[in-house]
C-alpha positions, -999 to 999 in steps of 0.1 A, spaced: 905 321 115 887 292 114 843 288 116 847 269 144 867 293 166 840 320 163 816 293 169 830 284 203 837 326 210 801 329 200 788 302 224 813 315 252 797 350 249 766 335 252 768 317 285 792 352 293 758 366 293 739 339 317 766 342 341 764 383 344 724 380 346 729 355 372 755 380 391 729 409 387 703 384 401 728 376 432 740 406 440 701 419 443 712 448 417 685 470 396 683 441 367 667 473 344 692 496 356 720 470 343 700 459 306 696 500 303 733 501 300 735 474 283 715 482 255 729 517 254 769 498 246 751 478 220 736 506 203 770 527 197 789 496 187 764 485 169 763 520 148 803 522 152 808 487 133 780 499 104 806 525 97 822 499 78 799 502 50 808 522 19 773 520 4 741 519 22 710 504 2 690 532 -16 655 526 -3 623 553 4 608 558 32 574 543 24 597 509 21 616 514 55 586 515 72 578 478 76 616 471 86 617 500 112 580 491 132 597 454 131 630 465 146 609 485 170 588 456 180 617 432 185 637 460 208 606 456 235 607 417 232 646 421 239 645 435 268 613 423 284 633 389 272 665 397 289 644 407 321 629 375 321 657 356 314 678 374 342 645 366 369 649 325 355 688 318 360 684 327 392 656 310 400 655 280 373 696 278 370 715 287 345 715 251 323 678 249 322 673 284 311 697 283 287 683 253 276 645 266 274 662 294 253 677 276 231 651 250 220 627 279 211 647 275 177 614 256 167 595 290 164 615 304 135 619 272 119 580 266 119 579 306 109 600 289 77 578 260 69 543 278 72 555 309 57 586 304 33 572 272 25 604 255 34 601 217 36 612 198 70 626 161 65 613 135 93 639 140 123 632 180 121 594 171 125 607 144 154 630 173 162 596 196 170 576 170 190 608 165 208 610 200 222 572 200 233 584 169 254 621 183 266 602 218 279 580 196 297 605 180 315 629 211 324 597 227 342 599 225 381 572 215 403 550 208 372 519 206 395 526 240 418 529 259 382 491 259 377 475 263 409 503 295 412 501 316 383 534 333 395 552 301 396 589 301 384 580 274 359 563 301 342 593 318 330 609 292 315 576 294 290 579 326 287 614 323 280 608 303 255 577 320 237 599 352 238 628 342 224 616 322 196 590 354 183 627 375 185 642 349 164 615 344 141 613 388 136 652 382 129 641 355 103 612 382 86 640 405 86 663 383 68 637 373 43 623 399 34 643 438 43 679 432 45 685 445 8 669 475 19 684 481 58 718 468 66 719 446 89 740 469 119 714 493 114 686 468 121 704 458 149 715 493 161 677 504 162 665 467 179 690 474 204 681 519 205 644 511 213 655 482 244 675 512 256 646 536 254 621 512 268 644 506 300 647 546 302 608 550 301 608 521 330 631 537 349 616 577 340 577 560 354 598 543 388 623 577 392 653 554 396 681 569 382 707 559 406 735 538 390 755 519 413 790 514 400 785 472 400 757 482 378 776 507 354 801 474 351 778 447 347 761 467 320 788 469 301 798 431 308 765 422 293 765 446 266 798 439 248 797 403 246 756 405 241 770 423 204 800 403 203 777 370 205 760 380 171 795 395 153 805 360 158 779 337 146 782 356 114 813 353 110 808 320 117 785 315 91 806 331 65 832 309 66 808 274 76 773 257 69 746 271 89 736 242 94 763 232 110 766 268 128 735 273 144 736 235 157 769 234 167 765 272 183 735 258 206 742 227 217 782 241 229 760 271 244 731 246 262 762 219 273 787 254 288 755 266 307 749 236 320 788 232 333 784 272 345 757 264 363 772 230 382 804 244 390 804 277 397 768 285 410 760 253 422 726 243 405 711 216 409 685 193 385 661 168 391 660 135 376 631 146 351 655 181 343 687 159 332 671 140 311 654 173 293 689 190 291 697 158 271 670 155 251 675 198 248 707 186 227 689 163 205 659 181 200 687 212 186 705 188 164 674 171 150 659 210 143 690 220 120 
């Protein structure tokens, strides 16, 4: 099958995902309750698919240490991400939070250049100052945000700060464990600890009662939040990641924007088109 058909299944996945938070949002569900279950059907198909391995990597204890207080870490940023990012589709729209999500790229790419030493030509530094300015203009009532501390604007920077730490953990991991932990396993445990953080959340509340929308949704977001990763790998096996991750946001930022339009009615200022467009740019220029 060809890159770019996982490419396009990856990004469909992806805005799958925005359009489930969004009816979790709508439908006033228990938006824990739902990410709960949907970390719980990421966990066994995560651990289900790294069944597929004949040999696992021979590596001590001492050395998994490292690689297991990472996963652990970025299982609480999941889900206090997905949390977030469920509260901002519904109150930012689906194309702009997308799009905040999805410009965050410039986290793990600086991650590359201060750490891995990697060198950036001149549009991927244009490409960094471009994002600065395009999350400036997706941010509603600019001036309400910081006389409000609980503004709405506020989790479209959160948003953004989250998801690029997440990415640039993903990065470490690549860099620097994934001889010594397969990469389902990683996964499988990132995803384990979201699930036990949302039972500990629910445990403190004592809100254990699962509506059957919820039981759904949950596994509506769960299977195409795994499938979204299987994807872009595949993806990248077969194409340039360069041309993979570029292609996979901008087809992700542009469907989240048409979600959003046509089926949930958003709508953007003047100030908000122009960031989706320069959102696009800004991805292109980054890769």
């Amino acid at each position: 099958m060809s890159g770019w058909v996982f490419i396009f299944l990856s990004s469909v996945c992806s805005v799958l995902i925005a359009h489930f938070l969004k009816i979790i949002e709508h439908k006033k569900l228990g938006t824990i309750r739902v990410l709960t279950i949907n970390y719980f059907i990421a966990t066994v198909a995560a651990y289900l698919i790294s069944f597929r391995h004949a040999e696992i990597p021979d590596a001590s204890g001492e050395s998994l240490l490292l690689p297991v207080l990472i996963a652990v870490a970025v299982g609480v940023i999941f889900i206090v991400n997905f949390f977030i990012y469920s509260k901002s589709v519904f109150y930012n729209g689906v194309g702009i939070s997308v799009a905040a999500m999805r410009i965050s790229l410039i986290i793990p790419v600086l991650l590359s250049t201060v750490i891995y030493l990697e060198v950036l030509d001149f549009y991927q530094w244009l490409g960094i100052l471009l994002v600065f300015f395009t999350l400036f203009l997706l941010l509603p009532d600019k001036r309400k945000m910081w006389q409000e501390p609980f503004s709405v604007a506020w989790l479209l920077v959160l948003l953004f700060i989250l998801t690029g730490i997440g990415d640039a953990s993903l990065k470490i991991y690549e860099a620097e464990f994934s001889r010594i932990m397969v990469k389902e396993h990683f996964m499988g445990l990132v995803f384990l600890t979201a699930f036990f953080v949302g039972i500990i959340f629910l445990a403190m509340k004592k809100d254990w009662k699962f509506s059957k929308n919820e039981l759904i949704l949950g596994i509506g977001v769960g299977i195409p939040n795994l499938l979204a990763s299987i994807f872009l790998i595949e993806a990248l096996e077969r194409l340039n990641g360069a041309i993979v991750y570029s292609s996979a946001n901008v087809l992700t930022v542009l469907g989240g924007t048409l979600l959003g339009i046509f089926i949930w009615r958003d709508t953007f200022t003047k100030f908000q088109w122009a960031g989706l467009c320069l959102a696009v740019i800004a991805i292109l220029m980054l890769i």
